[in-house]
DOROVO-691596 format. One record per residue (C-alpha): residue number from 1; residue in three letters; x, z, y. Coordinates in steps of 0.1 Angstrom, whole numbers, plus 5000, padded with zeros to 4 digits. Layout:
BEGIN
+-----+---------+------+------+-------+
! num ! residuo ! east !   up ! north !
+-----+---------+------+------+-------+
! NUM !     ALA !    X !    Z !     Y !
...
+-----+---------+------+------+-------+
This chain:
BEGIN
+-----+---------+------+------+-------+
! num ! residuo ! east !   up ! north !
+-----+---------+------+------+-------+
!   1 !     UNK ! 1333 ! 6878 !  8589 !
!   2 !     UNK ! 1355 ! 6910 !  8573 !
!   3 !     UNK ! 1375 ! 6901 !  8543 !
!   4 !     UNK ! 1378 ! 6926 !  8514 !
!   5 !     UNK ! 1415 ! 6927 !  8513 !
!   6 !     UNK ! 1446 ! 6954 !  8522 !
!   7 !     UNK ! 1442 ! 6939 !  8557 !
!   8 !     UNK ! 1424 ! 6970 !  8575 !
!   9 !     UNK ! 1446 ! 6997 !  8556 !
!  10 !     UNK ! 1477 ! 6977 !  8566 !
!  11 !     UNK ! 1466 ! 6975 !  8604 !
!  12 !     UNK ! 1457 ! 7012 !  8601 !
!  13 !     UNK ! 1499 ! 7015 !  8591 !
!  14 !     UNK ! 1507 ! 6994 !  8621 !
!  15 !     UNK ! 1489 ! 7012 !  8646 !
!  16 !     UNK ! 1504 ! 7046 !  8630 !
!  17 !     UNK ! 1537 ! 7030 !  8632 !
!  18 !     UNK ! 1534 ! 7023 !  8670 !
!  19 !     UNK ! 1526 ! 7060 !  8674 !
!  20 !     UNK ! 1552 ! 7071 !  8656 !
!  21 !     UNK ! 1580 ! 7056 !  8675 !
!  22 !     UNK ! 1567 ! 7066 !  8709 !
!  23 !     UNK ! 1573 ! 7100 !  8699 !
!  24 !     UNK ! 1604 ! 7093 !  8687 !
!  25 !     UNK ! 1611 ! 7077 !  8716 !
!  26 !     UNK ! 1623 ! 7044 !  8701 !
!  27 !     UNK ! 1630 ! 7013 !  8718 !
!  28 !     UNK ! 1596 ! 6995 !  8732 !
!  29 !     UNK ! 1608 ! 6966 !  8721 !
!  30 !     UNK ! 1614 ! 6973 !  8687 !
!  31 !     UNK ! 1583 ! 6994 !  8682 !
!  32 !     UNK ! 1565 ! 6959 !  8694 !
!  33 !     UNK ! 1585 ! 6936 !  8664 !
!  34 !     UNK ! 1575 ! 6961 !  8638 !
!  35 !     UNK ! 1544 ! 6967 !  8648 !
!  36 !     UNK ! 1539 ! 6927 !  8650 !
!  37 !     UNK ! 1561 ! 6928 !  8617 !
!  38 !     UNK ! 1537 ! 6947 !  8600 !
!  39 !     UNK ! 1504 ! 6929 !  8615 !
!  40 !     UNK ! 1518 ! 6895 !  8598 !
!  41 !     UNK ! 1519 ! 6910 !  8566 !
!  42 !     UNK ! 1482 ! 6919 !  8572 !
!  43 !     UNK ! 1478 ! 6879 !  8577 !
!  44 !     UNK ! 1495 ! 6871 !  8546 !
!  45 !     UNK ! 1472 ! 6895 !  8524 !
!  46 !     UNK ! 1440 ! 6879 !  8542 !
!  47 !     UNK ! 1429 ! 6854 !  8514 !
!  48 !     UNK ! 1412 ! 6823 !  8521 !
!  49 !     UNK ! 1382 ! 6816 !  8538 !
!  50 !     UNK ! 1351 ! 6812 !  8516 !
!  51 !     UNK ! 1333 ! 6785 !  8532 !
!  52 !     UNK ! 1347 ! 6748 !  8528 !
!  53 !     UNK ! 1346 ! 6728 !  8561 !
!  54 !     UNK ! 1331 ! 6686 !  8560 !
!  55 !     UNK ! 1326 ! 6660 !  8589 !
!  56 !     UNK ! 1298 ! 6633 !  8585 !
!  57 !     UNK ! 1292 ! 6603 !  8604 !
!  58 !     UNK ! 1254 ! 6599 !  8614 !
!  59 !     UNK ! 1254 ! 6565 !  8627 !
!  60 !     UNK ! 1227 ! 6552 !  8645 !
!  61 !     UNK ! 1215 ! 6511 !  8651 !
!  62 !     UNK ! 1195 ! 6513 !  8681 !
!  63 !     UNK ! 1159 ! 6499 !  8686 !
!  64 !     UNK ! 1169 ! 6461 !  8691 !
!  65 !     UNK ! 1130 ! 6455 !  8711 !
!  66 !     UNK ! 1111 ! 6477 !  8735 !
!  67 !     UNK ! 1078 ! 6487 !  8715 !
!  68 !     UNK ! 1047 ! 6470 !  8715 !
!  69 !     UNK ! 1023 ! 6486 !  8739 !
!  70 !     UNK ! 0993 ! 6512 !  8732 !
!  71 !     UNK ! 0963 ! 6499 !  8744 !
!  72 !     UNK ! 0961 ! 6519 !  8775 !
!  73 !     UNK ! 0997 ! 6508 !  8782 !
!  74 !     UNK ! 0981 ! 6468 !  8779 !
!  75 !     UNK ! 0958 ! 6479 !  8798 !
!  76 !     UNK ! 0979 ! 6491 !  8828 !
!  77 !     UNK ! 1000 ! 6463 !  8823 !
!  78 !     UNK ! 0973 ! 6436 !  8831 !
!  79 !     UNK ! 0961 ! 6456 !  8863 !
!  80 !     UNK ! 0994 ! 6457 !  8872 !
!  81 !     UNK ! 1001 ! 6420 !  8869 !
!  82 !     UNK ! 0966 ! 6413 !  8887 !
!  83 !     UNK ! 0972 ! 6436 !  8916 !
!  84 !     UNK ! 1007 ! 6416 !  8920 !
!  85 !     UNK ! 0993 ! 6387 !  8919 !
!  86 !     UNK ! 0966 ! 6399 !  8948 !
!  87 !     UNK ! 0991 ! 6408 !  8968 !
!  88 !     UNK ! 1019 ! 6380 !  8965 !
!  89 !     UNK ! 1023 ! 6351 !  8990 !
!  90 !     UNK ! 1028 ! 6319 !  8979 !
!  91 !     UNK ! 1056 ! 6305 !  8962 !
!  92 !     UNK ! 1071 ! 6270 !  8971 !
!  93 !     UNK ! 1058 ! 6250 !  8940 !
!  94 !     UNK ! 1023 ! 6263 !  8954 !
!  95 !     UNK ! 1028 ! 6254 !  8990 !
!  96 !     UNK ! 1044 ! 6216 !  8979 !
!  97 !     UNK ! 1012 ! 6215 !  8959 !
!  98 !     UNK ! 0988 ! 6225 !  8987 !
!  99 !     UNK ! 1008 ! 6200 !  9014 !
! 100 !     UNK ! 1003 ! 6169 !  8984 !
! 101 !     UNK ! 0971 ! 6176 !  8984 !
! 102 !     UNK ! 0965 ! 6173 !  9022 !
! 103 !     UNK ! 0983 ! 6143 !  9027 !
! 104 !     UNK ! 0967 ! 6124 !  8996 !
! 105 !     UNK ! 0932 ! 6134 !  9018 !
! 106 !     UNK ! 0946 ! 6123 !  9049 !
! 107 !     UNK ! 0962 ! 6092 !  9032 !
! 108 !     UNK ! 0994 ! 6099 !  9038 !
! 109 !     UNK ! 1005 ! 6101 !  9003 !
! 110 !     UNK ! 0995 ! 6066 !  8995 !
! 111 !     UNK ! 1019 ! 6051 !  9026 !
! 112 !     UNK ! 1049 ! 6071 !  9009 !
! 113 !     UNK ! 1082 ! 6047 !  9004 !
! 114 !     UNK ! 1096 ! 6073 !  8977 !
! 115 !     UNK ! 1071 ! 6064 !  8947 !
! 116 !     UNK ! 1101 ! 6072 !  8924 !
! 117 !     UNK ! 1096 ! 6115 !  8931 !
! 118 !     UNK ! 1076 ! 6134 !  8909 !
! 119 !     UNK ! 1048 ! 6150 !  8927 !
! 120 !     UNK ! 1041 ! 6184 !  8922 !
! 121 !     UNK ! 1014 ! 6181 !  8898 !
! 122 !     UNK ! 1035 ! 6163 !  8875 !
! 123 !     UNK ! 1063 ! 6184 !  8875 !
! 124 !     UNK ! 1039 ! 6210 !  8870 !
! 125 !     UNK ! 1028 ! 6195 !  8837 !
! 126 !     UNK ! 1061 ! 6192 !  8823 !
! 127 !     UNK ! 1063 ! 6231 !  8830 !
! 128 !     UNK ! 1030 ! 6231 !  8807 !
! 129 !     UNK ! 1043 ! 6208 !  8783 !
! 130 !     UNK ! 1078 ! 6231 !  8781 !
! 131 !     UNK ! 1060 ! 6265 !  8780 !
! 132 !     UNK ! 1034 ! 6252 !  8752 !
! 133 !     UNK ! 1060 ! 6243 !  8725 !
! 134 !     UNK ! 1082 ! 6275 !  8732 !
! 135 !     UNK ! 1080 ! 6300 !  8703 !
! 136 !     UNK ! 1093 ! 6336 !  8706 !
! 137 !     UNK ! 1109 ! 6354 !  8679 !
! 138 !     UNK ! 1091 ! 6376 !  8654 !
! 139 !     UNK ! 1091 ! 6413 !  8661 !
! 140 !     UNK ! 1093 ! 6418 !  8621 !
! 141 !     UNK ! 1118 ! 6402 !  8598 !
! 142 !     UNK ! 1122 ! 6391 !  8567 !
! 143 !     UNK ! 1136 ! 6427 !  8552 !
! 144 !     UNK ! 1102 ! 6443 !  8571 !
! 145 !     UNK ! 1077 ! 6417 !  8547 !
! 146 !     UNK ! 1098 ! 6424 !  8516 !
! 147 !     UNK ! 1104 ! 6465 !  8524 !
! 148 !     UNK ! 1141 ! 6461 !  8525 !
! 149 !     UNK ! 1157 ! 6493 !  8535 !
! 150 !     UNK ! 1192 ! 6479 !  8523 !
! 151 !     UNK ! 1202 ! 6462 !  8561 !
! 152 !     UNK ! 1201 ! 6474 !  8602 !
! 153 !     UNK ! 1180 ! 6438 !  8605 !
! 154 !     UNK ! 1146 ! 6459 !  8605 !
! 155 !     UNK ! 1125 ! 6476 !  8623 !
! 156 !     UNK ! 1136 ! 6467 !  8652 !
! 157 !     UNK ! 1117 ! 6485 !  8678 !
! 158 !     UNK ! 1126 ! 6516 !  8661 !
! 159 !     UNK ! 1161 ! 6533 !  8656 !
! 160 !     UNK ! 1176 ! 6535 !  8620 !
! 161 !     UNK ! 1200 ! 6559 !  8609 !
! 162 !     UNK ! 1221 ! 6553 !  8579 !
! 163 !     UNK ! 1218 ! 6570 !  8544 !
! 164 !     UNK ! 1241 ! 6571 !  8515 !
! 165 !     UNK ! 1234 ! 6582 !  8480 !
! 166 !     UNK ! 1263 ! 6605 !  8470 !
! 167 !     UNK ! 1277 ! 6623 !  8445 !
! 168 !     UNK ! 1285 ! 6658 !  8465 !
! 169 !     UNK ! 1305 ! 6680 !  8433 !
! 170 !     UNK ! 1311 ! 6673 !  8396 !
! 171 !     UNK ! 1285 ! 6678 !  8381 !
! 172 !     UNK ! 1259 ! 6676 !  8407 !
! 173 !     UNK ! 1235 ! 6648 !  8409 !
! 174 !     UNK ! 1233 ! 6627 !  8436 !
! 175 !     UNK ! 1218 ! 6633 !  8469 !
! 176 !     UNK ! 1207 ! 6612 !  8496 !
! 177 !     UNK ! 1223 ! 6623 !  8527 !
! 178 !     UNK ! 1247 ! 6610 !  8562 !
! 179 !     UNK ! 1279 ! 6599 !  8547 !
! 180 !     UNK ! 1302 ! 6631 !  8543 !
! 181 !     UNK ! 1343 ! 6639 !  8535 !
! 182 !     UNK ! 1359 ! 6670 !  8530 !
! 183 !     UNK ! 1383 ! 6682 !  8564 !
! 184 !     UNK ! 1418 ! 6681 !  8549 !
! 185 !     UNK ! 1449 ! 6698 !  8570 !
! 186 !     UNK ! 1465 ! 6677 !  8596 !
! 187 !     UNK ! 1433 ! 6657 !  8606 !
! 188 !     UNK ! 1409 ! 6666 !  8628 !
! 189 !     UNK ! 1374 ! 6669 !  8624 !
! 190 !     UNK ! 1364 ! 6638 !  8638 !
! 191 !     UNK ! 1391 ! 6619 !  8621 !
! 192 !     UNK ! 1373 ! 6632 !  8590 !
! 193 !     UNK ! 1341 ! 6618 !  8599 !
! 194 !     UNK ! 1357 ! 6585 !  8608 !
! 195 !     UNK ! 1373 ! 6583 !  8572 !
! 196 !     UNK ! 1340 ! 6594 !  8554 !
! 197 !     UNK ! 1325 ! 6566 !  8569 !
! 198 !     UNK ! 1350 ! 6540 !  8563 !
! 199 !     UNK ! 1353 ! 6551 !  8520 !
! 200 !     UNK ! 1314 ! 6552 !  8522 !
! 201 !     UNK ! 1308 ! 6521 !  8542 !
! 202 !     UNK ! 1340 ! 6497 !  8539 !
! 203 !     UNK ! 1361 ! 6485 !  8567 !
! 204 !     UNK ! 1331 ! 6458 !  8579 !
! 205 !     UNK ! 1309 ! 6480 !  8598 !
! 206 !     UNK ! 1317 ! 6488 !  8628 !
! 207 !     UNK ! 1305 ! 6518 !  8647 !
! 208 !     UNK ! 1318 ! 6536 !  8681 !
! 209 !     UNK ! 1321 ! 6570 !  8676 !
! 210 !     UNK ! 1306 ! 6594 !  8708 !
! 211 !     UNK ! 1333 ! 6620 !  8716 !
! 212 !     UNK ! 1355 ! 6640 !  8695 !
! 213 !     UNK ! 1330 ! 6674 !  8697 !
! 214 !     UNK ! 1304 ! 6672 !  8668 !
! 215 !     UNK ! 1267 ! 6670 !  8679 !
! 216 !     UNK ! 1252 ! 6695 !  8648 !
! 217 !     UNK ! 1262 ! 6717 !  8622 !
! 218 !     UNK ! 1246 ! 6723 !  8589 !
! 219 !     UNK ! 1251 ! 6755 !  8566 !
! 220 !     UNK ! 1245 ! 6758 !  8528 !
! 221 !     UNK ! 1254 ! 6778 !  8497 !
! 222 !     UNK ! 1267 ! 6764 !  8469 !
! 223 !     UNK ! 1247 ! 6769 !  8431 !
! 224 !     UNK ! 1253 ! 6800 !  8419 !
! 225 !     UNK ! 1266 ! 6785 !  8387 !
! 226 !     UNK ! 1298 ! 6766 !  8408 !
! 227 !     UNK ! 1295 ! 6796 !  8438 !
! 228 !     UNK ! 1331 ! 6814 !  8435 !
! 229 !     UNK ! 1339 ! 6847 !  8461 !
! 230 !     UNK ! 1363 ! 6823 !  8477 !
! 231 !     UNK ! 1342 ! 6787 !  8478 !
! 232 !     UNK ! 1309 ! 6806 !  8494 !
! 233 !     UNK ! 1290 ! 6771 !  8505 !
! 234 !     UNK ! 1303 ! 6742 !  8529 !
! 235 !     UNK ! 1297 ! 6739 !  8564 !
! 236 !     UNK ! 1291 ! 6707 !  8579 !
! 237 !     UNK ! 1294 ! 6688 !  8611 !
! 238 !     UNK ! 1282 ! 6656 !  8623 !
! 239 !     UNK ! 1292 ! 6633 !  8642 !
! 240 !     UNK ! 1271 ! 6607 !  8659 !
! 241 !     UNK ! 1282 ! 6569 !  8664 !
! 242 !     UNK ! 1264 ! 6541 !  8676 !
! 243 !     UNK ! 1266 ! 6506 !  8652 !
! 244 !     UNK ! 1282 ! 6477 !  8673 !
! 245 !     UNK ! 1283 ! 6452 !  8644 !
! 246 !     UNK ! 1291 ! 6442 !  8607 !
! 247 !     UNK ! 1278 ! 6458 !  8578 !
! 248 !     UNK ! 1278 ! 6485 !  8546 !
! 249 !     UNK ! 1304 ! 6463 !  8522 !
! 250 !     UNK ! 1290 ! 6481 !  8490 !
! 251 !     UNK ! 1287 ! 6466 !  8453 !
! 252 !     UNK ! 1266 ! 6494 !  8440 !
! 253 !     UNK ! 1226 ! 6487 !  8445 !
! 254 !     UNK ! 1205 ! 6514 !  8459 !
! 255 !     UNK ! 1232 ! 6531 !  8473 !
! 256 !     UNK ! 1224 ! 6531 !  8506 !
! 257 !     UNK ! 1195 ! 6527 !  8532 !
! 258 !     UNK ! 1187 ! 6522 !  8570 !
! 259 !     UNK ! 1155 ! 6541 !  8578 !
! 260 !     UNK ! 1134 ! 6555 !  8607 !
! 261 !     UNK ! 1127 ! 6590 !  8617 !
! 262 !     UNK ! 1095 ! 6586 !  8596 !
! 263 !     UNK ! 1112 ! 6573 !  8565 !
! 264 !     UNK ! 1137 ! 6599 !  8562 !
! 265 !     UNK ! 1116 ! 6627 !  8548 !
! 266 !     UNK ! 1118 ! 6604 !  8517 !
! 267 !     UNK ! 1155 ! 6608 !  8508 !
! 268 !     UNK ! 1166 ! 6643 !  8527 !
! 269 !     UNK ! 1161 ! 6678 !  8521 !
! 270 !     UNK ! 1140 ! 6697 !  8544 !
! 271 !     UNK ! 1165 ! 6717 !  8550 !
! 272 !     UNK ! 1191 ! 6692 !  8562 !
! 273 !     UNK ! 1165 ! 6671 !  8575 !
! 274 !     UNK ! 1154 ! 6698 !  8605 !
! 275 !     UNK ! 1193 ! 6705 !  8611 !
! 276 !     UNK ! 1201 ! 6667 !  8623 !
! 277 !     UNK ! 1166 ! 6660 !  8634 !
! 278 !     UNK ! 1175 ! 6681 !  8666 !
! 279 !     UNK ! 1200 ! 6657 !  8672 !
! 280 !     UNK ! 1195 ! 6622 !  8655 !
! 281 !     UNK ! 1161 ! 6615 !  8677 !
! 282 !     UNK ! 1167 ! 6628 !  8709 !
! 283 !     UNK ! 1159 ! 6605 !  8741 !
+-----+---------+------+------+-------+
């Protein structure tokens, strides 16, 4: 991107410069230094760049169940477990069960010292007995009945991303969008990211970061009523992390949300929305 400064006429003077004293017949190396001399000062003039540079943290709570099956998926499913069952030999509670049963026709059983032993149609009962009073866990919660979108224990077959309601400049109003800082010198970007998170989202949650290069980038103008020839628009990258545990510590209600792929056309800009969507969902 050019910059509408004395930087081009100044380069123009170095390269005449370097001309100059190979006529003259100067010494190479000084011909270099002032050359380079006057190429710094071309630095100096160049002013800074327009566009300001943030790092967000798009972090992800993966799906905590498979998801329930489709109905040709069932489907499969049972043949499968039916053509298993076809094909499977027996298994040693069904061969004790078959050998009881010929000795109680033969009269064997009857004769047998070791009363004490369960037989196998008792133990098979308690099996019964075990497996009837055994409840699994619900596949929705308690925030699913209510439509709490304030915690990660939701949805749990799908993957939730989390969403902060921020104020982005002065006077702007606030935007739903992945929790964002601005990069200051001596950090890198990811460090950024990683300290975004942390003011947005308290020391509590915790979240592994996946490398140090970001996984998108997102460009925008500012209004034309804050726009400046040196603050153009931000440019954003993002960072993806994975939650391991905790959660947001925040006193301010509303302020954030955990939502699905579905539920995020609610709170983001299209915009912004089809920039991290190429990332955020990807198998």
């Amino acid at each position: 991107m050019g910059y509408p400064n004395m930087a081009a006429p100044i380069r123009s003077v170095a390269s005449v410069l370097r001309k100059s004293t190979r006529r003259l017949s100067l010494n190479p190396f000084a011909s270099r230094q002032l050359a380079t001399n006057v190429e710094a000062l071309a630095d100096l003039e160049r002013p800074a760049a327009p566009w300001r540079l943030f790092a967000a943290a798009c972090v992800e709570r993966l799906p905590v169940v498979s998801q329930e099956r489709s109905d040709i998926e069932d489907r499969y499913w049972r043949f499968v477990q039916q053509l298993e069952l076809q094909q499977s030999v027996l298994s040693d509670h069904e061969v004790r069960l078959a050998m009881e049963a010929q000795k109680l026709r033969s009269g064997i059983l009857e004769d047998d010292d070791d009363l004490e032993t369960l037989s196998g149609l008792d133990v098979e009962e308690q099996y019964e007995k075990k497996f009837n009073s055994f409840v699994t866990a619900p596949r929705r919660t308690e925030a699913d009945e209510l439509g709490d979108r304030s915690t990660h224990q939701r949805c749990l077959p799908d993957k939730l991303v989390l969403l902060f309601r921020e104020q982005l400049a002065a006077d702007a109003p606030l935007t739903w969008c992945l929790p964002q800082a601005e990069w200051m010198p001596g950090e890198s970007l990811r460090q950024t990211a990683e300290r975004a998170l942390i003011t947005a989202a308290g020391d509590n949650l915790e979240a592994k970061f996946l490398g140090n290069a970001p996984a998108g980038f997102y460009k925008y103008k500012f209004p034309s009523n804050v726009r400046t020839e040196n603050s153009i628009g931000g440019k954003i990258f993002f960072f993806k992390a994975i939650l391991h545990g905790g959660d947001v510590l925040s006193s301010k209600d509303g302020s954030y949300v955990w939502v699905t792929k579905g539920e995020m056309q609610e709170y983001l800009k299209p915009n912004y929305l089809k920039e991290i969507n190429k990332f955020i969902f990807d198998v």
